[in-house]
DRENPA-3360 file (N, C-alpha, C; in nm, 2 decimals, always signed):
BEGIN
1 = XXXXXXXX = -2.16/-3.26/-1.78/-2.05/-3.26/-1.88/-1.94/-3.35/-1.84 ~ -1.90/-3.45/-1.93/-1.77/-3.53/-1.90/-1.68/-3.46/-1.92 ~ -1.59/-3.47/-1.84/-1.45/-3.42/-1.81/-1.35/-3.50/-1.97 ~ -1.28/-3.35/-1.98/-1.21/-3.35/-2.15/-1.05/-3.32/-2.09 ~ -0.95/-3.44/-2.12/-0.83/-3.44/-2.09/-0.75/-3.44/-2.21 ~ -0.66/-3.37/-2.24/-0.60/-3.34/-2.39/-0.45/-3.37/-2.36 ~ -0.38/-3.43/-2.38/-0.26/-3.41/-2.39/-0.20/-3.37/-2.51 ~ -0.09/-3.26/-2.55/-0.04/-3.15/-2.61/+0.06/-3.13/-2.61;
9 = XXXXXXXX = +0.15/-3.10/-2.71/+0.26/-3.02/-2.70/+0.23/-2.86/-2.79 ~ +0.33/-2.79/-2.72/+0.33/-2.66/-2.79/+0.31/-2.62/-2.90 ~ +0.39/-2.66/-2.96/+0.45/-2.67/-3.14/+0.33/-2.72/-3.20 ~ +0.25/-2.85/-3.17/+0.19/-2.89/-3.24/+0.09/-2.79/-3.34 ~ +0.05/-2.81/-3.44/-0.08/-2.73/-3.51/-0.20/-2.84/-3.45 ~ -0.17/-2.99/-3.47/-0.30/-3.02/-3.51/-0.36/-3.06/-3.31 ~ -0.29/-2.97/-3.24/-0.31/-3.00/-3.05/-0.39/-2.84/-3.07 ~ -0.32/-2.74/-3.16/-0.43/-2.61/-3.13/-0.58/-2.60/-3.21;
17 = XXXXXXXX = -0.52/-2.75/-3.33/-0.67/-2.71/-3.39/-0.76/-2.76/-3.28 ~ -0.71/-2.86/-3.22/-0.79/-2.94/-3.13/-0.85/-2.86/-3.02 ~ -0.71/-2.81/-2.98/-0.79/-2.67/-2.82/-0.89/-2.56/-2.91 ~ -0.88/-2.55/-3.07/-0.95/-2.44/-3.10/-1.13/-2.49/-3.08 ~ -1.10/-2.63/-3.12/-1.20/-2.67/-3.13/-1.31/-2.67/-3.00 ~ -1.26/-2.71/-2.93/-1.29/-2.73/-2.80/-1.36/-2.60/-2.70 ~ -1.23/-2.46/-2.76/-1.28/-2.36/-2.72/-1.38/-2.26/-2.71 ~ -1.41/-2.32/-2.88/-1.52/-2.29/-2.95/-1.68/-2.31/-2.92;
25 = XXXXXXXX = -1.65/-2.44/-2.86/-1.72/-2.57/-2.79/-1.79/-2.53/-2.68 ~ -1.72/-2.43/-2.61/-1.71/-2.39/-2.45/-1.63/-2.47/-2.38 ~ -1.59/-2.62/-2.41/-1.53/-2.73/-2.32/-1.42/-2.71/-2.24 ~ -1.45/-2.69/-2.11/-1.34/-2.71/-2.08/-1.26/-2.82/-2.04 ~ -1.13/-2.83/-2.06/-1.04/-2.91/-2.03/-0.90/-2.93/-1.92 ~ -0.86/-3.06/-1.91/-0.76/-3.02/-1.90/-0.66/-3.02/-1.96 ~ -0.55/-2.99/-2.01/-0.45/-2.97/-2.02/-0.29/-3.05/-2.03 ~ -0.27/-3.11/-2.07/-0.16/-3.13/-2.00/+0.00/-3.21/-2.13;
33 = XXXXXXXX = +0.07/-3.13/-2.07/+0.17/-3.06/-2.19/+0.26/-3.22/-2.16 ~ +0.29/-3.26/-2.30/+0.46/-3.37/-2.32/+0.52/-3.32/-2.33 ~ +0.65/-3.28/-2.21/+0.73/-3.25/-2.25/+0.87/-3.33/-2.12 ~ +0.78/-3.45/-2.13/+0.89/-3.57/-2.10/+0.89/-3.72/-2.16 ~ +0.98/-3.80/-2.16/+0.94/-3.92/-2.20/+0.82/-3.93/-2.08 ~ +0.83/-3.97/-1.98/+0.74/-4.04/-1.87/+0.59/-4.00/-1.92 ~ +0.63/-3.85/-1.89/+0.49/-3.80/-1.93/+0.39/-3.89/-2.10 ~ +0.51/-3.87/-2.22/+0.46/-3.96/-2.30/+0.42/-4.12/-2.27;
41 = XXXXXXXX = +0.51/-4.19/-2.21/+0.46/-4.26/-2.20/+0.34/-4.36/-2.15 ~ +0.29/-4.24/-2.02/+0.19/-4.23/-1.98/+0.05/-4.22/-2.07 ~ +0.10/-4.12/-2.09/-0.04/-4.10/-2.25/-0.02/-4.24/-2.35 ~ +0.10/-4.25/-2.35/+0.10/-4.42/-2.50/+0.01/-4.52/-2.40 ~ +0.04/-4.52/-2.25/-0.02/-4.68/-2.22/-0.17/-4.60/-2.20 ~ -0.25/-4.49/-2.17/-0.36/-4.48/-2.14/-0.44/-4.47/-2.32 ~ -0.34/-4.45/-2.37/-0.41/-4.41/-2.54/-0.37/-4.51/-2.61 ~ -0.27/-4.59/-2.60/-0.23/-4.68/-2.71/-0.15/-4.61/-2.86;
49 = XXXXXXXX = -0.18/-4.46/-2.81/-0.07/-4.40/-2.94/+0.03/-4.32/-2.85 ~ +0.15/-4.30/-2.95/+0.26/-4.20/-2.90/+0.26/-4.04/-2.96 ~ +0.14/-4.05/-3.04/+0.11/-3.90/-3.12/+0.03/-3.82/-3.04 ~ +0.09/-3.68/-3.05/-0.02/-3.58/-2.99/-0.11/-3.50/-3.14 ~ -0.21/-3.48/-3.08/-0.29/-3.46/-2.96/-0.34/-3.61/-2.92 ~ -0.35/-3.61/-2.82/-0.42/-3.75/-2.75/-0.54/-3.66/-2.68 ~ -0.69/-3.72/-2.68/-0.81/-3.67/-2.61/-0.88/-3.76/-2.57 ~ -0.92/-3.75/-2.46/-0.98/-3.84/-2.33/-1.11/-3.73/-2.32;
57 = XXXXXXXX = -1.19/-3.85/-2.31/-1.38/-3.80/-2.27/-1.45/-3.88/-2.22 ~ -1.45/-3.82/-2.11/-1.52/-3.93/-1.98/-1.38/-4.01/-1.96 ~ -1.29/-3.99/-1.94/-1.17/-4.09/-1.98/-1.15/-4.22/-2.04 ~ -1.23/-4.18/-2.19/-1.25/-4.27/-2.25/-1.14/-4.22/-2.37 ~ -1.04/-4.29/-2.44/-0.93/-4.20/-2.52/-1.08/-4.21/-2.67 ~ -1.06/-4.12/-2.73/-1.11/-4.08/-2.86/-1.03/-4.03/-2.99 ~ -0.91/-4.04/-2.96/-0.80/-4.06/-3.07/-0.74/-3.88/-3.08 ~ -0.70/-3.83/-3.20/-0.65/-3.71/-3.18/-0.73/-3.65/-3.26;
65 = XXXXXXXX = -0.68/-3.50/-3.29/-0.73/-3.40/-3.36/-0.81/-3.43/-3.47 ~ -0.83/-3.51/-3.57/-0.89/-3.55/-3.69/-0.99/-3.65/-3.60 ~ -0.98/-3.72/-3.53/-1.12/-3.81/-3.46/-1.19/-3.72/-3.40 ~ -1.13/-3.60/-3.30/-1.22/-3.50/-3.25/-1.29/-3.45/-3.40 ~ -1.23/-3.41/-3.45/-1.32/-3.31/-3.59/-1.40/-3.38/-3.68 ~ -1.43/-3.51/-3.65/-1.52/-3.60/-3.72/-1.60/-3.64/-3.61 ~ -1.58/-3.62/-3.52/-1.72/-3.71/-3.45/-1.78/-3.56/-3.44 ~ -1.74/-3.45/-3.38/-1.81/-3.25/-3.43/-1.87/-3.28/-3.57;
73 = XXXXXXXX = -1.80/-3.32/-3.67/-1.88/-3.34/-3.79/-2.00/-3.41/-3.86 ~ -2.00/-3.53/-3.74/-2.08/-3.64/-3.78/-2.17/-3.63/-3.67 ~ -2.18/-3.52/-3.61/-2.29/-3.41/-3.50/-2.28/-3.55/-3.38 ~ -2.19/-3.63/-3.32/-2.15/-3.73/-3.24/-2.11/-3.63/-3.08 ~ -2.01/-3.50/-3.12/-1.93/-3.48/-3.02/-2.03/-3.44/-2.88 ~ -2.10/-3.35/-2.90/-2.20/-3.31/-2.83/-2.26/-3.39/-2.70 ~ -2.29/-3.47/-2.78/-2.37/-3.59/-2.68/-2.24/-3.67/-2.61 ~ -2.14/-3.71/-2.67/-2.04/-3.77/-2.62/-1.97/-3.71/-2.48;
81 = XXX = -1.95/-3.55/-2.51/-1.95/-3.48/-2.43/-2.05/-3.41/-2.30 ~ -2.23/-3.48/-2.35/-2.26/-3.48/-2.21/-2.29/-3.60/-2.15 ~ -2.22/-3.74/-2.22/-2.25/-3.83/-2.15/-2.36/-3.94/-2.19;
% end
């Protein structure tokens, strides 16, 4: 299984649909909350966006919540997630 990195904030809806997704999935992940600039910026230069959710697989970025629920849709996520 490739390792699934999420970066998140609290508040968000569309960071829980994402963990919902995920949990559903069995995947685990890690974690990891914006709640600094540094920390964002981090995620902008490894993702090239400043929006959360940001999702890494295999640490490859895969965009946010709406890219996760289309590649699940287009039966993609699965295999992507074992590699």
């Amino acid at each position: 299984m490739q390792t699934v990195t999420i970066y998140t904030k609290d508040y968000c809806p569309y960071c829980q649909a994402a963990l919902r997704l995920l949990d559903r999935k069995g995947v685990p992940y890690e974690r990891i909350e914006v709640t600094s600039a540094a920390i964002q910026d981090e995620m902008a230069k490894k993702a090239g966006r400043r929006t959360v959710p940001q999702i890494f697989i295999g640490g490859r970025p895969v965009g946010g919540s709406d890219d996760l629920h289309a590649l699940d849709a287009a039966g993609k996520l699965d295999a992507l997630l074992k590699g």
